[in-house]
C-alpha positions as CSV (number, residue, x, y, z in Angstrom):
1,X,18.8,4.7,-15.1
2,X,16.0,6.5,-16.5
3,X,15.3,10.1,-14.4
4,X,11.2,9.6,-14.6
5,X,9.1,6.4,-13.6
6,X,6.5,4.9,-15.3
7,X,3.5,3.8,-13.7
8,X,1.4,0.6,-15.4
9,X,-1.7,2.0,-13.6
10,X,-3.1,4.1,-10.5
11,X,-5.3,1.8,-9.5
12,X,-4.6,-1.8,-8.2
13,X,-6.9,-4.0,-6.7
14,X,-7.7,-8.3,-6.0
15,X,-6.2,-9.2,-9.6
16,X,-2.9,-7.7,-8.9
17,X,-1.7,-9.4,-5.3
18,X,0.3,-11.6,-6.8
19,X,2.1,-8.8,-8.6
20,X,2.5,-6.5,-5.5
21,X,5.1,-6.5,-3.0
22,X,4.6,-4.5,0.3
23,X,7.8,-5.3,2.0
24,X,9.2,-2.2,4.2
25,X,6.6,-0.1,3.5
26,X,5.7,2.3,6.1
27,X,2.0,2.6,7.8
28,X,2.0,6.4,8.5
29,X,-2.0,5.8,9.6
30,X,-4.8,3.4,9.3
31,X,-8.5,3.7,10.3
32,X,-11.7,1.9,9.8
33,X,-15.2,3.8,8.5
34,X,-19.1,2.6,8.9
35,X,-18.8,1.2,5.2
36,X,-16.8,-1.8,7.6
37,X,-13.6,-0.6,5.5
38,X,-9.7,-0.6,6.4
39,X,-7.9,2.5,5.1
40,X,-4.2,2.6,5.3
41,X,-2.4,5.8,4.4
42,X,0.9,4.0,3.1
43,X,4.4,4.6,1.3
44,X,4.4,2.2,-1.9
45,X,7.7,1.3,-2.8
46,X,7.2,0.7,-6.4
47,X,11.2,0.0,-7.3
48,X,13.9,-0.9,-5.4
49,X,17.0,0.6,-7.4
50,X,20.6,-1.2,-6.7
51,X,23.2,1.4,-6.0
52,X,25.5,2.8,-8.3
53,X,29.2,1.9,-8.6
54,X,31.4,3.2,-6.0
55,X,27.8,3.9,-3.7
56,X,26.4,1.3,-1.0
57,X,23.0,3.0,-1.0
58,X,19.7,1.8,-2.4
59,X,17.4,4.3,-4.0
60,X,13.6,3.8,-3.8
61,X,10.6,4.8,-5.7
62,X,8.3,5.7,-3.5
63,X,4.8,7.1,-3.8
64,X,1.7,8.0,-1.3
65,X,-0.7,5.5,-1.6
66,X,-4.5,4.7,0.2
67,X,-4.6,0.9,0.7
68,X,-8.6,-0.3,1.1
69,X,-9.9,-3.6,2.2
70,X,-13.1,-4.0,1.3
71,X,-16.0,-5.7,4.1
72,X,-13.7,-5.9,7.0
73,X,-14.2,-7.9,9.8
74,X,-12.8,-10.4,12.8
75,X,-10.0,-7.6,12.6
76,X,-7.0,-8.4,15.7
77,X,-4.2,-6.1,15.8
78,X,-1.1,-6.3,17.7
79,X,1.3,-3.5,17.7
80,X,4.3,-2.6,19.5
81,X,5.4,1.2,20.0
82,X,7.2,2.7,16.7
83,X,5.5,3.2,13.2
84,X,4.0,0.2,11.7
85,X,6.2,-0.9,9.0
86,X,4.9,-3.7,6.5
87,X,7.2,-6.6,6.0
88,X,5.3,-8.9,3.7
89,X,0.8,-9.1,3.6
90,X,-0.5,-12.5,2.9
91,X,-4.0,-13.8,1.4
92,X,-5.3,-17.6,2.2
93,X,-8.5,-19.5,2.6
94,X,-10.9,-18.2,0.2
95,X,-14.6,-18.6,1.3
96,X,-17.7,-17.6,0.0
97,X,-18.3,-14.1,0.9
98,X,-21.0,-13.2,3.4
99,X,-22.0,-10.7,1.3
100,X,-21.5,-11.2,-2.0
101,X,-24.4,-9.5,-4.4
102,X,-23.8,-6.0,-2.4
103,X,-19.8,-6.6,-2.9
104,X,-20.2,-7.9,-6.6
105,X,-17.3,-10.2,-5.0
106,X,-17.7,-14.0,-4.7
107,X,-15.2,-14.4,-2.0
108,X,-13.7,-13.2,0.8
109,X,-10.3,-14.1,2.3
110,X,-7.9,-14.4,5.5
111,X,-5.2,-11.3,5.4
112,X,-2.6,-11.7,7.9
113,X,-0.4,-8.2,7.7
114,X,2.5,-9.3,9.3
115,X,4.7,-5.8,10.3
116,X,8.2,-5.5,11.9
117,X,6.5,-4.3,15.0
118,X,3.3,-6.2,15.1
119,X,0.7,-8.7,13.3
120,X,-2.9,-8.1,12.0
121,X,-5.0,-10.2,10.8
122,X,-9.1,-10.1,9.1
123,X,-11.5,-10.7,6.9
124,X,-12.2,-8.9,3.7
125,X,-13.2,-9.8,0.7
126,X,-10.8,-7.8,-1.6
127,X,-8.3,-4.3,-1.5
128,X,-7.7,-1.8,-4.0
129,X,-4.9,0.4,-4.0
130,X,-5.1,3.9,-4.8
131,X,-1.8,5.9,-5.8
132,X,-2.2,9.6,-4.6
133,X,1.0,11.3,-6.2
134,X,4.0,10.4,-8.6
135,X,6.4,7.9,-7.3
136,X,9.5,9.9,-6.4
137,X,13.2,8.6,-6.1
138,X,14.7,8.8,-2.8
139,X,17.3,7.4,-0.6
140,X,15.2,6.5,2.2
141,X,12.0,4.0,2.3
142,X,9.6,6.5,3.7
143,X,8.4,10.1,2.6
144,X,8.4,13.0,5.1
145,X,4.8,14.1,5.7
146,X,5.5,17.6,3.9
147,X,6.5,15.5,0.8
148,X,3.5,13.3,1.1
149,X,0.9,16.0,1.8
150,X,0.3,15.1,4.9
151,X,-1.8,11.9,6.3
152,X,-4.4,10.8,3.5
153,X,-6.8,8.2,2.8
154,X,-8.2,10.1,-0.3
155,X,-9.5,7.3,-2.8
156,X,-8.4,9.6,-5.6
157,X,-5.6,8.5,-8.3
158,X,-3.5,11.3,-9.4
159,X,-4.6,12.0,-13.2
160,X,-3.1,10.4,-15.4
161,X,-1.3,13.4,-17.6
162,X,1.0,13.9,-14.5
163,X,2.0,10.1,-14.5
164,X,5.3,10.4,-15.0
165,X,7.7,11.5,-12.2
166,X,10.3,14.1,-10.8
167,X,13.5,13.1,-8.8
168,X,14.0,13.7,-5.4
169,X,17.7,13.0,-4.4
């Protein structure tokens, strides 16, 4: 196994959900701003990585990411106690967007977030998804706040002559 990941980009958005895979990624914070945005300070797991011979433990590459959904609304949440952790995010029922010219979008969908711990559901017309830092390799499927820098929703990408990544065992 290679001791650096490469990242295909540090920016994904609409034309990638059917790429992307959210399963067991952690919440560490979400919030919603005046722009009618839904910012979730997430840990991406880019890569699942099967264990070694003679190990029974998964490695992960993981990086700090700020997940956006664009022209949020009809938001319903239900959570139960521990961290919000992401088991799968689904997109159905495309409609024409409410607000299209001011969105450059043409349509807007129903997200349903299903977690381990909880369900929510809205509008929005699209996400992007902004990846803050290197993906590291570690045991576990989240990143200890030191490690992460802390809660974020920066909308920053890290540049892109730091794209390739250090190990973290």
């Amino acid at each position: 196994m290679p001791g650096l990941y490469q990242l295909e980009k540090h920016l994904f958005t609409d034309a990638d959900f059917d790429t992307m895979n959210w399963h067991d990624c952690h919440i560490h914070s979400f919030c919603f701003n005046d722009d009618y945005e839904l910012l979730l300070d997430i840990d991406y797991i880019f890569e699942w990585v099967k264990p070694k011979k003679g190990s029974k433990y998964y490695k992960f590459w993981i990086a700090p990411c700020t997940l956006l959904f664009e022209n949020v609304r009809q938001v319903e949440l239900e959570l139960e106690g521990q961290q919000p952790i992401i088991d799968y995010i689904e997109r159905t029922n495309p409609q024409a967007t409410v607000a299209a010219e001011y969105l450059g979008k043409e349509f807007e969908y129903d997200w349903d977030m299903v977690m381990i711990n909880g369900e929510m559901t809205f509008k929005s017309a699209g996400f992007k998804q902004y990846v803050r830092q290197a993906p590291v390799l570690i045991r576990g499927q989240k990143l200890e706040l030191e490690t992460r820098g802390g809660i974020c929703f920066d909308r920053l990408s890290f540049p892109e002559k730091n794209q390739e990544s250090r190990i973290k065992s």
